[in-house]
N, C-alpha and C positions, 0 to 999 in steps of 0.2 A: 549173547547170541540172539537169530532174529525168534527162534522160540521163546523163548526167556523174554524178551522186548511185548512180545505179544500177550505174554500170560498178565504182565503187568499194567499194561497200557489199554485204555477200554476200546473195545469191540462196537461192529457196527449193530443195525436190528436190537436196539432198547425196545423197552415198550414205553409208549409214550409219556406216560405218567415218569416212569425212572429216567427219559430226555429230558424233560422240563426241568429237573430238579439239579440244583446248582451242584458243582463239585466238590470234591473236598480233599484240599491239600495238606502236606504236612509244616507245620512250624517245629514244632520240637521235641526231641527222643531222648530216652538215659535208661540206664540199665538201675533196677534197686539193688539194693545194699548184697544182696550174695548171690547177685545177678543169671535168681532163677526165674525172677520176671522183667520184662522193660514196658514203659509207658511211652505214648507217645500225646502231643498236642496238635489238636487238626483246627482247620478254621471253622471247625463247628463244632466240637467240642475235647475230648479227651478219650482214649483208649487201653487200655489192659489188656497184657498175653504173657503167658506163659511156655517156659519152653522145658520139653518133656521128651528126660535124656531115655535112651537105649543104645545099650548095643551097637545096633546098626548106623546110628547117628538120634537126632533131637527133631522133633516134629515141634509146632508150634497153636499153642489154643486160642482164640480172643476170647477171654474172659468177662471184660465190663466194656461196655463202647457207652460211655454219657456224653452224649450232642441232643442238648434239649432245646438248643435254639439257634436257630441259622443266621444269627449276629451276633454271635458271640464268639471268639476266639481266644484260645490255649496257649500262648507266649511261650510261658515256661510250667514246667508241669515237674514234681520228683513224688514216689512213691516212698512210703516206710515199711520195706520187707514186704510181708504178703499179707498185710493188714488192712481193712478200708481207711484210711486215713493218705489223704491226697493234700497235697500244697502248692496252688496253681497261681500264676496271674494271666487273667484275662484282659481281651480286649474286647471292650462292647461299642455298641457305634448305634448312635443318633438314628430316627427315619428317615433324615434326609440321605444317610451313610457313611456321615462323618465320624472319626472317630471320637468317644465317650470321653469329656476332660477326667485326666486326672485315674483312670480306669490299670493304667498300667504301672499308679502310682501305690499300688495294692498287693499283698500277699493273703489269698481267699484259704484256711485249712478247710476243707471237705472232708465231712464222714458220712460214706457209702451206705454205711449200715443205717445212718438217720435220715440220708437222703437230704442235706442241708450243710450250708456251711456255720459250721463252730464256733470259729475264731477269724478274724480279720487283722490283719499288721497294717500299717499305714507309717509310708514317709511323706517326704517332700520329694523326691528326685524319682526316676521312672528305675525298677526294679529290675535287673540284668539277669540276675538269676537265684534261686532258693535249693537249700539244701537241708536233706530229712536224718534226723539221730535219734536215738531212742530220747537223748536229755535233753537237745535243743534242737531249735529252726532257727537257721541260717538265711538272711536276707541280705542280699548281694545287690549293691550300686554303685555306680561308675567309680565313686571315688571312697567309700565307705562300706562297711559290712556289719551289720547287726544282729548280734545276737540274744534268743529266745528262752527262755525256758520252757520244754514241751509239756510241762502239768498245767502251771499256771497262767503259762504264754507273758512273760515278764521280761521285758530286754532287760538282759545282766553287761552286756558290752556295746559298745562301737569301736569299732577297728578302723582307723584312716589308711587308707591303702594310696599308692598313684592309679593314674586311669587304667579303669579294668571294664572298658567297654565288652569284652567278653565272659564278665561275669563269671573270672575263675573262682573258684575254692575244693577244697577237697575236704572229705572228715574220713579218718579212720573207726570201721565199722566196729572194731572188735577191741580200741582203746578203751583204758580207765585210769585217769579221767579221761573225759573226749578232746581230740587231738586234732585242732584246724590247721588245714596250712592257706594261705590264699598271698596275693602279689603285697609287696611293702611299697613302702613309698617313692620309693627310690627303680629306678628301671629296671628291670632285668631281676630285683632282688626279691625274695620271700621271707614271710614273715609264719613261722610256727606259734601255731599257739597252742598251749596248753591246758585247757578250765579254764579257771579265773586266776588263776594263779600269776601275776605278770611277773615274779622270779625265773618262770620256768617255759616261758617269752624269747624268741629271741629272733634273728635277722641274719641273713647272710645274702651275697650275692650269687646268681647262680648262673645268669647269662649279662652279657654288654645291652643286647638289643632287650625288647619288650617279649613277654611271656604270652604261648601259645597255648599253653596244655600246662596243667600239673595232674599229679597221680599219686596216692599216697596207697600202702599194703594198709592188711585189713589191722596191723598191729600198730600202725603208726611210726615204725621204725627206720621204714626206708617212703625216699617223694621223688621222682621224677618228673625232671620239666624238661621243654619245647620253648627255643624261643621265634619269635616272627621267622627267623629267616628258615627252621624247618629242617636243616640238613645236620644235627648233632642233638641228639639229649642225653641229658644226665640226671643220674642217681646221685640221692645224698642220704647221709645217715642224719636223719632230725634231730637226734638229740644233741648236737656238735657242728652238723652242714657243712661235716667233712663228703668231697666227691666222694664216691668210690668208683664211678664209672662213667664213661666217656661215649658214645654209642651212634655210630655216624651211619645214618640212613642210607643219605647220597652228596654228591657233589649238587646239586641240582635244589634249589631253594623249593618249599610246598607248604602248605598250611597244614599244621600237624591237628587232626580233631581229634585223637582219640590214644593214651595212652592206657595200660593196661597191666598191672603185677599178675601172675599166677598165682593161687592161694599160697603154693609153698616157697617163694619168692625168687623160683629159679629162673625165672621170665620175665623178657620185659615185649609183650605186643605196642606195633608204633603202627595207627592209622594217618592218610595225608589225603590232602586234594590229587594225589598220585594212584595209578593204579594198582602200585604194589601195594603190599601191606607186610611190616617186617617182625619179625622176632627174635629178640637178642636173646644169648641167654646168658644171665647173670653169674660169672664163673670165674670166681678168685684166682685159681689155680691159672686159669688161660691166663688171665690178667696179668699174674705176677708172669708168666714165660713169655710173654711179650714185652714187659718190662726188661727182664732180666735178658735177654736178647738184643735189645738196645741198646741197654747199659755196655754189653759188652764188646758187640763191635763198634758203638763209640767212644769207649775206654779203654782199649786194649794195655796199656801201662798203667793203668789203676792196681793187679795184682802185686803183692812184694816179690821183689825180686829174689831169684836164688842164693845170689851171692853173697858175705856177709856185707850191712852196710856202712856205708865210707865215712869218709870223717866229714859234717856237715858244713865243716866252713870249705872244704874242699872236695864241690859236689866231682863224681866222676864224670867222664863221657855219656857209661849207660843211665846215670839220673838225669842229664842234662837232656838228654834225648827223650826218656822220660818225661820231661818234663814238656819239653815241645810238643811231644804227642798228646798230654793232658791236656793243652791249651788249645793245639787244633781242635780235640775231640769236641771241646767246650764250644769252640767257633760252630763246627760241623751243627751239632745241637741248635745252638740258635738261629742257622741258617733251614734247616729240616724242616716242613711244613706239620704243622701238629698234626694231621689227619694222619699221618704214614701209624701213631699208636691209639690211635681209635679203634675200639673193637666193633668189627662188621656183623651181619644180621647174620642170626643163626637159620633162622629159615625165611622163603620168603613164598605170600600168595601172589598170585597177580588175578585182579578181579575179571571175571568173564562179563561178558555183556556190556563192553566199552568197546566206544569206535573212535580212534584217538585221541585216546586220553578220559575223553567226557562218557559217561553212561547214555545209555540209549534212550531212557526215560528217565526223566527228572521228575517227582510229585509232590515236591517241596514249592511252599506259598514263595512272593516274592521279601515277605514280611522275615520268613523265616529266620531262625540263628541259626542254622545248620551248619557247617564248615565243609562235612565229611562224615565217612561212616562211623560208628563206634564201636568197640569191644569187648570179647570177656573170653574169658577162657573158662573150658570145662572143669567142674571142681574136681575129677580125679582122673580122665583122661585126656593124654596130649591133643588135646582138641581145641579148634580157636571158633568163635561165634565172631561173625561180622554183620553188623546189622546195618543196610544200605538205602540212602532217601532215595535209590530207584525203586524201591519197594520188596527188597529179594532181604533174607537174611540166608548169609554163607554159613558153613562149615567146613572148616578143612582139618586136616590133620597134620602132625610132624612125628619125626622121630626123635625120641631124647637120645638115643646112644649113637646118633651119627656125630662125624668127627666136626670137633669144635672150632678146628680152622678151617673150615670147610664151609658152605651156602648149600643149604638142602630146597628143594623145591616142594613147599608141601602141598598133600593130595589134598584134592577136592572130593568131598563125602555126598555134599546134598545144596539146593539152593528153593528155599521156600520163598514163594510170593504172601507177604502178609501183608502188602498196602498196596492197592491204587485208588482213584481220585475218585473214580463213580461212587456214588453214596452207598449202592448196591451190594460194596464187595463183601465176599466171602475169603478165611482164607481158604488157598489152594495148598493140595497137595505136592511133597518137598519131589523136586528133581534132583533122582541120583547119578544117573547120566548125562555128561556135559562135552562135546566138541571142544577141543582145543586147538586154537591158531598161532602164530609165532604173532610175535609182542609189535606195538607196533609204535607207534608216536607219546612219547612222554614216559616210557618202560622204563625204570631205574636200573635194568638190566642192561644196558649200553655206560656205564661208569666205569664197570670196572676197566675199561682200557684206557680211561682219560689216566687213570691214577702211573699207568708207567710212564 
């Protein structure tokens, strides 16, 4: 909305000192490990906040802002729980302003409490992204992934992956041993890993095209991926990368940033370069009656018949007919477009403060990896966080007991402004009242009639 646009977007009448001084964008955000705080990477340094549930909804605190020097930028940045120990690569740049060689060929650990950095990783190849565990650090490149020991800072692995220009991996927080999943070599497929253990290794595929998003629960048991083209993800069980679940957004292709388990893993949140933002909910029971509903009116001669059965070398009329119906059915089947047994979103947000399609303010660097917003859910109530590079983080809410073949609309609770560009900012206080307009250019709400 244009209130919301203005909370975020800087105002006129600085004083002049706060004019002169450059702005500051965002490159890059991640929520930690039990995502009761997120960090983010500016082109001047690094940020910490905390979000502080109630009741009413969650307010948000900044806790640590370190920007010690206005030539230095935060690439990728991940926090370990709520501890000072930060793992960032920087980009620094020359007086003339050129970028620093070799500067983003670096993983810097920082500890807050010493006010320095610890440890240094160094490769050859520019670093995509790093990932924080109680036992290792994870160092992410395009086509390689290395792993750390976090006592002694000791690469125990490298993992060849194919091109992973977006720097996927995931680790489950609450696995023992620690449980990586990140892309394999081959497209579309993932590769779990287990410790060090390479028996307990293994590969499956998960999509045809290239992978947008993985997401693993805090047990390591279930992983959700996204692939480029945006409009299906799926659930697998890690230990086997059997599916269990099928999970169709929209017809409508989008860049998926942001995938999302609930602690109790009834949930799967799906962010996109889309306005909506979806919520499946992980439910065997639906599963199987959608199956089983299929099954049956495309098999309808699959049950035995009443009568008793005839002599096999001389089938009757009623198995011959039988029999013709089994084989349609099986026709029908392969002709049937697989979306019709995709399970739909169980709830859906649609972000406010977009004017078709795109957000009203952008404060993301052009350097940025940002895709999209990202998410978390509340640790005990139906509560979803969306945290947005227009600088707003959402809260909305859903209902667990609404009906599971159904699409709920979930409420909007609050929208805090926690970034804009002026170096000056503060954050503001959360808006709990918000105007709503009917949806307008790029709504994932215009699908459901393509599908009849």
């Amino acid at each position: 909305m244009a209130a919301m646009a203005e909370a975020a977007a800087p105002k006129a009448g600085y004083e002049t000192d706060m004019a002169s001084r450059e702005n500051v964008y965002l490159l890059t955000y991640s929520f930690n490990q039990d995502f009761s705080c997120f960090v983010c990477g500016t082109t001047a340094g690094f940020r910490v906040f905390t979000l502080q549930d109630s009741k009413e909804g969650s307010g948000i605190a900044e806790r640590l802002r370190r920007e010690p020097c206005p030539k230095s930028s935060v690439m990728h940045v991940a926090m370990l729980y709520k501890s000072s120990i930060f793992a960032m690569v920087n980009q620094t740049f020359e007086p003339s302003g050129e970028p620093s060689q070799g500067c983003r060929n670096k993983v810097q650990i920082w500890e807050e409490r010493k006010q320095k950095v610890v440890a240094e990783l160094r490769c050859r190849n520019e670093v995509k992204g790093v990932c924080l565990h109680r036992d290792i650090i994870v160092m992410v490149c395009e086509y390689v992934i290395y792993v750390y020991t976090s006592g002694d800072v000791k690469v125990i692995l490298h993992l060849d992956t194919g091109s992973n220009k977006l720097g996927l991996c995931a680790l489950a927080t609450g696995s023992d041993p620690w449980l990586l999943c990140c892309p394999a070599q081959n497209k579309g497929a993932i590769r779990i890993q287990v410790g060090q253990d390479a028996q307990a290794t293994h590969v499956f595929q998960a999509h045809q095209s290239g992978l947008a998003a993985l997401a693993l629960n805090a047990s390591g048991s279930l992983v959700a991926t996204a692939s480029e083209t945006g409009t299906v993800m799926k659930v697998f069980r890690t230990a086997d990368g059997e599916a269990l679940y099928r999970l169709r957004r929209s017809t409508r292709p989008a860049s998926i940033s942001s995938l999302a388990f609930r602690p109790d893993d009834c949930y799967l949140a799906v962010a996109s370069s889309s306005v909506t933002v979806h919520i499946f909910k992980l439910d065997n029971a639906t599963a199987t009656e959608v199956d089983e509903k299929t099954d049956k009116e495309n098999s309808l001669a699959s049950s035995p018949a009443l009568e008793p059965a005839p002599d096999p070398q001389w089938p009757s009329p009623l198995t011959a007919l039988q029999t013709l119906q089994s084989k349609a059915a099986e026709a029908v089947r392969g002709l049937t477009p697989q979306y019709l047994a995709d399970l739909r979103s169980f709830g859906q947000f649609r972000l406010p403060d977009m004017d078709g399609g795109t957000p009203a303010v952008d404060t993301r660097s052009k350097q940025a990896t940002i895709a999209g917003p990202i998410l978390a859910f509340h640790k005990t109530e139906p509560r979803l966080y969306i945290l947005h590079y227009n600088g707003f983080l959402y809260e909305c809410s859903f209902q667990p007991d609404f009906d599971p073949k159904a699409t709920q609309e979930c409420s909007f609770i609050s929208a805090t402004t926690w970034f804009a560009t002026r170096p000056d900012f503060k954050v503001s206080k959360p808006i709990t009242e918000l105007r709503t307009e009917p949806g307008g250019e790029g709504d994932d709400a215009a699908d459901e009639w393509q599908l009849l």
